[in-house]
C-alpha positions as CSV (number, residue, x, y, z in Angstrom):
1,X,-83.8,-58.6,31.3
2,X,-80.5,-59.7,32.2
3,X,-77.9,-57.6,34.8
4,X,-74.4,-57.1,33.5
5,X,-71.3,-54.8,34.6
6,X,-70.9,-51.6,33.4
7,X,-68.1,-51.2,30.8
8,X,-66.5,-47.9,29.6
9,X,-68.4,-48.4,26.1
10,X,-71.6,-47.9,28.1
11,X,-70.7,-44.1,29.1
12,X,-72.7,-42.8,26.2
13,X,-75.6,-45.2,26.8
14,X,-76.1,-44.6,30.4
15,X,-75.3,-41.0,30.2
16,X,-78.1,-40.4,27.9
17,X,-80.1,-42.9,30.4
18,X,-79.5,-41.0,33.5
19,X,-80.4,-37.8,31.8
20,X,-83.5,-39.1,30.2
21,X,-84.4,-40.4,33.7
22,X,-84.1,-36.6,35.2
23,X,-81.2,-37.5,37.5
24,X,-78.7,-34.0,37.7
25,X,-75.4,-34.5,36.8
26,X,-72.0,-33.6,38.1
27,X,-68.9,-32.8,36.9
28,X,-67.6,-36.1,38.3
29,X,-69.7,-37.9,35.9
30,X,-67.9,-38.1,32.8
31,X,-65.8,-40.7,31.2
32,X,-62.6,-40.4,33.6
33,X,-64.6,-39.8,36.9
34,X,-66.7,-43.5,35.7
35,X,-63.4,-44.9,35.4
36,X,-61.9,-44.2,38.4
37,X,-64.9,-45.6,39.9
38,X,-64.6,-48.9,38.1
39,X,-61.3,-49.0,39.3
40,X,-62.4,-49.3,43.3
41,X,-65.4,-51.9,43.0
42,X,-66.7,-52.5,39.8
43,X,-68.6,-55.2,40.6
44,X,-71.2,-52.9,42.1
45,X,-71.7,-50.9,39.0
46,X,-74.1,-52.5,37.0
47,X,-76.9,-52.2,34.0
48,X,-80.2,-53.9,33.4
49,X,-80.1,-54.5,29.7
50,X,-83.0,-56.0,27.4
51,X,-82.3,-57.0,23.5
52,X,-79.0,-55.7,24.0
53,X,-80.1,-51.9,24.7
54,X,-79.4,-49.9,28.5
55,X,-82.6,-50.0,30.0
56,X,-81.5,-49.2,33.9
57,X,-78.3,-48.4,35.9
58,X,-77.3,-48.8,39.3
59,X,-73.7,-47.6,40.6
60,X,-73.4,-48.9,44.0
61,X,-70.1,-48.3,46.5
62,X,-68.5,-49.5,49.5
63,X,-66.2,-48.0,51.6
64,X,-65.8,-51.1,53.8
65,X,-68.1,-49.7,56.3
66,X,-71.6,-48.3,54.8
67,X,-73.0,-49.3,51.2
68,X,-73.9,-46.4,48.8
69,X,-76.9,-46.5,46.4
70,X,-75.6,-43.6,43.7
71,X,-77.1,-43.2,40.2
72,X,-80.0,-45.8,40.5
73,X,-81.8,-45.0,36.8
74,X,-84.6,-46.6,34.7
75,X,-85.6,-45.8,31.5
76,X,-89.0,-43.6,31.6
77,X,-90.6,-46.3,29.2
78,X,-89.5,-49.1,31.5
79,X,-90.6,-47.9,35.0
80,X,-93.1,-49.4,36.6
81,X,-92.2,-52.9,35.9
82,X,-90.0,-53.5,38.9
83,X,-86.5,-52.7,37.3
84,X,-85.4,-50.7,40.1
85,X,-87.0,-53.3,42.6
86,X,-85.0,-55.8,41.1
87,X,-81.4,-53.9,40.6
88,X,-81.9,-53.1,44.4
89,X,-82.1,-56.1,45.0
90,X,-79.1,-57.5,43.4
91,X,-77.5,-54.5,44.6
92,X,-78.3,-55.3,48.2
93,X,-77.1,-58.8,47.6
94,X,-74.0,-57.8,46.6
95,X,-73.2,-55.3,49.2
96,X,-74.3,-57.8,52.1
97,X,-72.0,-60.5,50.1
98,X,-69.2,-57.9,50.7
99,X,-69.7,-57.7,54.6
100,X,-72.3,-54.2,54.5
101,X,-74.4,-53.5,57.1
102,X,-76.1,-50.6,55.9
103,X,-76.9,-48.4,52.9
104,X,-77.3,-45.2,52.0
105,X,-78.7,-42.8,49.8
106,X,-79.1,-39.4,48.8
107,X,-81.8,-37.7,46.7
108,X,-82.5,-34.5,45.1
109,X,-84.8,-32.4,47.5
110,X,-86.8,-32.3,44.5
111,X,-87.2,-35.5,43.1
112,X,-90.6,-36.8,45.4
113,X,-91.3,-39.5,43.3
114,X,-88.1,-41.4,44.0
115,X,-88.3,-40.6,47.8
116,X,-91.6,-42.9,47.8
117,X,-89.7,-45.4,45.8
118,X,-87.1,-45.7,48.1
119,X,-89.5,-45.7,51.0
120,X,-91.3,-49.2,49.5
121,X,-88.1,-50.4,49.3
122,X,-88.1,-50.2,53.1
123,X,-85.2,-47.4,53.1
124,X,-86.2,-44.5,55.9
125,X,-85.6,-40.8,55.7
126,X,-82.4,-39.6,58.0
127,X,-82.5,-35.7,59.1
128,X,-78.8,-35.2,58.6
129,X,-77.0,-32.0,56.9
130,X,-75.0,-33.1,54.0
131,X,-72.0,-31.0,53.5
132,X,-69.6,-31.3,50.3
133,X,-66.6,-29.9,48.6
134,X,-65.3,-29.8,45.3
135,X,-61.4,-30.1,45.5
C-alpha cells in the first residue's frame, strides 16, 4: 500500500469508495466542489492505493488554526487491516508539519462504528452544537 495525492481522475474512484464505505454525501461533493478543495491544500487530500486500485481516502484541511479530518474512507474489504490507522497517521503528520495544533472531526450521529474508531485513535467526543448553512 502506497499513499498518493488525490487527482481529479480519482473523482469516480473515490466517489464510488466513499459510497461503498456508507459515508452520506453532499452536494458539495462532486467534481467542482473536489476541485476547489484541491485548489486550497492539496497536499492534505490523499488515497491509499494497492495494485494501482482506490482502496481508502482521507481529505484533510487546514484553516491555519484547527486541522480537519473530512471524508476519511476504507474500502469494506480492506478494513480491519489498519488503513485508516495508518492514513491518520500520515494525516496527522502532515497537519502538525503545517503548524496544527489540533484536529477535528465530525461524524454522522449514526455511524457508531466510526465513533469507536476515532476514539482508539485517541480523538475524544466534544458536546458542541454544529450549526450550518447552505449559501
Amino acid at each position: 500500500m502506497k499513499f498518493r495525492a488525490f487527482t481529479l481522475d480519482d473523482f469516480d474512484s473515490v466517489i464510488d469508495l466513499w459510497k461503498k464505505a456508507g459515508l452520506i454525501l453532499s452536494r458539495s461533493d462532486t467534481i467542482e466542489g473536489l476541485h476547489n478543495k484541491l485548489r486550497r491544500d492539496p497536499e492534505l487530500f490523499f488515497v491509499a492505493e494497492e495494485d494501482r486500485r482506490i482502496i481508502g481516502v482521507v481529505m484533510g484541511s487546514y484553516d491555519g488554526r484547527r486541522g480537519w479530518i473530512n471524508h476519511l474512507a476504507v474500502d469494506p474489504e480492506y478494513q480491519g487491516n489498519n488503513i485508516g490507522q495508518e492514513m491518520i497517521g500520515e494525516l496527522e503528520r502532515l497537519l502538525k508539519k503545517e503548524g496544527c495544533e489540533k484536529i477535528n472531526l465530525l461524524i454522522e450521529p449514526s455511524n457508531h462504528k466510526v465513533q469507536s474508531f476515532y476514539e482508539k485513535q485517541g480523538y475524544t467526543r466534544d458536546e458542541l452544537i454544529f450549526m450550518e448553512k447552505w449559501i
